[in-house]
BAGUDO-240197 format. One record per atom (N, C-alpha, C): residue in one letter; x, y, z. Coordinates in steps of 0.05 Angstrom, whole numbers, plus 5000, padded with zeros to 4 digits. Each point is the difference from the previous one (the first is absolute). Layout:
BEGIN
AXYZ/...
// end
This chain:
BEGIN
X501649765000/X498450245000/X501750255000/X501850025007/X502750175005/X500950104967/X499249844992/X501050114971/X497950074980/X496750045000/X498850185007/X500350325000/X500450064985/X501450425008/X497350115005/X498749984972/X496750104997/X498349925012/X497850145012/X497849874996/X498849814985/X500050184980/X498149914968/X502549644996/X501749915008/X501149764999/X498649835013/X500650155025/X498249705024/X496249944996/X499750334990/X498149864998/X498349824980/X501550044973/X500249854976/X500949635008/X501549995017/X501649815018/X497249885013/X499949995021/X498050005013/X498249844976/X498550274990/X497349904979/X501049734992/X500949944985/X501549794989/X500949695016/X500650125024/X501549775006/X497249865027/X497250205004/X498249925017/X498149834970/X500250084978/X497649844978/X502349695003/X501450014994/X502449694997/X500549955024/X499450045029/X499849875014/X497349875011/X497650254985/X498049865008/X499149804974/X500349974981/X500249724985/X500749775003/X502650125012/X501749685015/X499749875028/X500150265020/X497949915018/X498849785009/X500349795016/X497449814997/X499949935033/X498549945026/X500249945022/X499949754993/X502649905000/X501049674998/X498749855022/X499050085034/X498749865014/X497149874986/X498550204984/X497849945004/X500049784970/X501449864990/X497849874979/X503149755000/X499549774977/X502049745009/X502050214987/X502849744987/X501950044990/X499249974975/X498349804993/X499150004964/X497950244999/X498650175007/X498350184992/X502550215005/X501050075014/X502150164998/X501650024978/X501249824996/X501649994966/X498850124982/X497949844995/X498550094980/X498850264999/X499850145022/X499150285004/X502150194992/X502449855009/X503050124990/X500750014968/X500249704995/X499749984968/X498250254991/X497949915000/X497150274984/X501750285000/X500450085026/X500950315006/X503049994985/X502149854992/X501750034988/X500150014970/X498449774986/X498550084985/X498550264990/X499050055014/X497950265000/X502550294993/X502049995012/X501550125011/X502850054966/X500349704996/X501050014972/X498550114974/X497350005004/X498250034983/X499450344989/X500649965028/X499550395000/X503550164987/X501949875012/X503149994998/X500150074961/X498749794991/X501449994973/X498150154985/X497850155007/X499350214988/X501250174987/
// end
């Protein structure tokens, strides 16, 4: 965050890095290990999809 000078960085920063964390995201307690994957797969997927635009 220190390297950051501007505002207008962090908070371009920020924006950015709260949408790709909330995609990836997932509360691993609540569901198995195979619904999890696959929730992971989809969102990486999803994630490439948008990427090679």
């Amino acid at each position: 965050m220190l390297r950051l000078r501007r505002m207008r960085s962090l908070q371009l920063f920020a924006a950015v890095h709260a949408s790709v964390h909330n995609h990836f995201n997932q509360d691993r307690n609540l569901s198995s290990r195979d619904i999890f994957k696959l929730n992971r797969a989809a969102a990486l997927a999803e994630w490439r999809q948008l990427g090679a635009a």
